[in-house]
N, C-alpha and C positions, 0 to 999 in steps of 0.2 A: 640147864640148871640156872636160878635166877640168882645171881651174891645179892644178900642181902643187903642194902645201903639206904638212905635219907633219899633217895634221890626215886627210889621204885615203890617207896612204900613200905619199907620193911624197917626194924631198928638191926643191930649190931647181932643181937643171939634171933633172929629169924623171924620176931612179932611180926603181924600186920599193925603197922602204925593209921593208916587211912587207903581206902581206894582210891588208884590215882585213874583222874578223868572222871572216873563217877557216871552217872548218868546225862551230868550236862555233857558228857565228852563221847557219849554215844548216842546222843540225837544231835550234833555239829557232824560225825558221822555221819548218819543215816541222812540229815540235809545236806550235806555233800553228795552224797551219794546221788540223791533223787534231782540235784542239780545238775549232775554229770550225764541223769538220764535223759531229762528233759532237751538239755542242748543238744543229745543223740537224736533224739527224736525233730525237733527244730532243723538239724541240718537235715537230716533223711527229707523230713517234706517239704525244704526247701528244693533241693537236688527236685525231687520229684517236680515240682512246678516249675523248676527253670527250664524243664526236659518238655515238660505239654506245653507251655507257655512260657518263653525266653523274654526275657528283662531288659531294657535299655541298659546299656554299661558307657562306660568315660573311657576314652585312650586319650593318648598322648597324641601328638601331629606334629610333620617338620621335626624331623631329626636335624639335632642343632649341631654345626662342626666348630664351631668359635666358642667360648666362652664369656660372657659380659656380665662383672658385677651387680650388674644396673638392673637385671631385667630377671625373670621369673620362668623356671624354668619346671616339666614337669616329665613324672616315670611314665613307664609303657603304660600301666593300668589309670592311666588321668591323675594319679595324687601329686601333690607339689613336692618335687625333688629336694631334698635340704643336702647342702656340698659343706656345709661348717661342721666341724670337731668342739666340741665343747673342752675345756679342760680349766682345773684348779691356779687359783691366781693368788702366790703366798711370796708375800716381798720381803720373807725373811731368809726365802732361797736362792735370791742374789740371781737368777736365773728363769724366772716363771715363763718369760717371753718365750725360750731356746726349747721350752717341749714340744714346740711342735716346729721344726725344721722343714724350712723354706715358705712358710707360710707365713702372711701379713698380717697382724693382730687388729684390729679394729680398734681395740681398748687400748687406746695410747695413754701411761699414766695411771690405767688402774692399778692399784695393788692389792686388793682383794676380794675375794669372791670366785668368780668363775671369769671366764671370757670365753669367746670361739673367734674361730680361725675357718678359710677354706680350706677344706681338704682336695688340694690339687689332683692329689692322687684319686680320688674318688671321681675326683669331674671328668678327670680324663680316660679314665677307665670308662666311664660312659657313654662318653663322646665315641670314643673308640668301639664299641660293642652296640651304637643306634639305641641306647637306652636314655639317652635324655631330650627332651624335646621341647620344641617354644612355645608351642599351644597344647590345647585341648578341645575333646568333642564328646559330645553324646551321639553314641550308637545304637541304633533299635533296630535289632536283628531282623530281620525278614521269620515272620511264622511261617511256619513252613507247613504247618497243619491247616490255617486258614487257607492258604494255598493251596494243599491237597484237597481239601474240603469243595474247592471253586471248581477245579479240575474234575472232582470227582461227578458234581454236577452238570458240568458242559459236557463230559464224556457219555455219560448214561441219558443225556437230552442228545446229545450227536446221531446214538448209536439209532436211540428209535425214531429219533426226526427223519434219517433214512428209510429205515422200513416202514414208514408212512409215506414218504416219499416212494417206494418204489411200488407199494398198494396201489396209489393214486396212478401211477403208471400203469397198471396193469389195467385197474377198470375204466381207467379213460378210453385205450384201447379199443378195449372188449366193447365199449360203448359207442365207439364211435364206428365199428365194425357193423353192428347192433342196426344203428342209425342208414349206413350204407346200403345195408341190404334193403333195407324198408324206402331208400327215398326220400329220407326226411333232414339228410345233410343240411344244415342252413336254416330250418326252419325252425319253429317255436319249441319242439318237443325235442331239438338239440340244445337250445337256449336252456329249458329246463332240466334236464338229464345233467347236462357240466355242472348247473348251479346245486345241485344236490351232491355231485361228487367232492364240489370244492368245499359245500359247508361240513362233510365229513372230513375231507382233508384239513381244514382249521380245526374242529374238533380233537383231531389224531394230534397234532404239533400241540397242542394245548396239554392234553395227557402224555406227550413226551417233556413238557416242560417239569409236570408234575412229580412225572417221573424220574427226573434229573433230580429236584429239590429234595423228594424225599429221600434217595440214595446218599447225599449229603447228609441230610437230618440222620442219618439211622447210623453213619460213618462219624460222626459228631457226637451223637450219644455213645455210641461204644466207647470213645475216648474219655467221656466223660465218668462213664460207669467204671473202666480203668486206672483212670484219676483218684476218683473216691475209695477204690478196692485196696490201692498202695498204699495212700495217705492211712487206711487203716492200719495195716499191716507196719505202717514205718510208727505209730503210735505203740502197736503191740513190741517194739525193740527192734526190727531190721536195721542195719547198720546202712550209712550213706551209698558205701559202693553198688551191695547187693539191689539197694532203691532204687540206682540210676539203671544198674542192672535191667531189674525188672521192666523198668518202665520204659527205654528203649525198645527189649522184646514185645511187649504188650501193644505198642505204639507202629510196630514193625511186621506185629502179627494181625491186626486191625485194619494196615493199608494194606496189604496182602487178599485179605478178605471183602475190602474193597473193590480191588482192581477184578477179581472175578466177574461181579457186577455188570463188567464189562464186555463180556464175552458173547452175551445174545441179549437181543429187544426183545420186550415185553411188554410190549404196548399188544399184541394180538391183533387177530384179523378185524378190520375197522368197517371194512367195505361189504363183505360175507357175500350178500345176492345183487349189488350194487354194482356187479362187474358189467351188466347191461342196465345203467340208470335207466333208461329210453325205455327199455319191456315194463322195468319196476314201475314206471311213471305211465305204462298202459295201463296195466294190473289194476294200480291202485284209481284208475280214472274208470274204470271199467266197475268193480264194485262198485263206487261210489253212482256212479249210473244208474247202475243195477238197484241199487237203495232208494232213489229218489222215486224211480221208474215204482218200483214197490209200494211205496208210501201213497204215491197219486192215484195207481189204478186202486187200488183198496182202500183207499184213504176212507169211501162211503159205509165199510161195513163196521165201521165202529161203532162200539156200544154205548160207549159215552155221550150223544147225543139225546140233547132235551127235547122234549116233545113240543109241539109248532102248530097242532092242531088249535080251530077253533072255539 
């Protein structure tokens, strides 16, 4: 029940006299309101960016045990510590000095206005609890995702620079086995046989390097695509907690899906019939032979020949 009064709108027997607020007082409303959203949404996607990419931050250094007028002191989180109490300076109170007890007034002689004093109690409480400090620094966190990202490339080039490595063992082998039986240890058709195993073996390290980069690229875009998926979601109203929530899990489910990657190479058989280089490098010297030998004996029955007569 509203009592009617001057003060809501109403006269004495119940009139409406004016609407109080009116329409200016419900879009000061409504703009409050959309300010209140906005900054929800500001901290949500900040939260979210300090979580995929962490910020340089200021602390404090050298916790200080002494106190010294003289000198600049600062809080855990880098800001400059203030130890003075402010308070009222009225010389009609015979007294203004005595409000703040045991502390040294700077303002000798003032009488009015303001003054401040240390607050002893304040400094030492600090001193005591490692919250005040003599310098300051800038911190810039270690990424830890560019880190995983490096990792996640030297492990998936690791995995298959091995199993290119142990291929290359296998048809060197097989090759050189190849080579023994035939009697050609030492000779030229050893010379060439290794040089074709090893140009596949660079070939294979090449595509494991490949391989490494892209496992990164593709671990870096998920991030990325995770990134842009929250920052929507925190524009749609999620509140900061649920954001860092989120984006934690997303970030935790991403390297998870990573490391699998890691479980087998996928570079594939590099070598296939290359386990006897030596036969391959018969084979292929034998066609070719065979082709030349072809072309010369029949070389005369071609038709394309002009005529010579006289």
């Amino acid at each position: 029940m509203i009592i009617p009064n001057k003060h809501n709108g109403y006269s004495q027997d119940g009139r409406r006299l004016y609407f109080k607020g009116g329409s200016s007082g419900a879009a000061k409303e409504a703009n409050r309101m959309e300010q209140e959203r906005q900054a929800r949404i500001t901290a949500s996607i900040n939260a979210i960016n300090d979580i995929f990419d962490p910020k340089a931050y200021k602390q404090g250094t050298n916790a200080a045990t002494a106190f010294d007028p003289n000198k600049t002191y600062y809080n855990k989180d880098g800001s400059v510590f203030d130890g003075r109490k402010k308070f009222n300076v009225n010389s009609s109170s015979g007294n203004a000095f005595n409000q703040i007890v045991g502390n040294i007034v700077d303002q000798v002689g003032q009488t009015s206005g303001s003054a401040s004093a240390w607050d002893m109690d304040k400094i030492n409480k600090a001193i005591a609890n490692g919250e005040l400090f003599t310098g300051v620094e800038t911190v810039k966190p270690e990424n830890t995702r560019e880190k995983l990202y490096d990792e996640q490339q030297q492990a998936v080039y690791d995995l298959n620079a091995k199993a290119v490595k142990d291929q290359y063992g296998d048809a060197e082998r097989a090759n050189r086995f190849a080579l023994a039986r035939n009697g050609l240890l030492g000779g030229s058709s050893n010379i060439e046989s290794n040089a074709l195993l090893q140009e596949k073996n660079n070939e294979g390290l090449i595509q494991a390097q490949t391989l490494g980069q892209q496992s990164a690229s593709a671990l870096r875009t998920s991030d990325e695509q995770a990134k842009q998926s929250l920052i929507s979601m925190a524009q749609s109203g999620i509140d900061t907690g649920t954001a860092q929530q989120m984006a934690a899990s997303q970030l935790n489910s991403n390297a998870q899906s990573a490391l699998g990657q890691r479980g087998g190479a996928t570079i594939g058989s590099l070598f296939d019939n290359l386990g006897q280089a030596y036969l391959t490098r018969q084979i292929m010297a034998a066609q070719n032979n065979g082709y030349n030998l072809y072309n010369n004996q029949y070389n005369n029955l071609s038709t394309n020949k002009e005529y010579q007569g006289s």
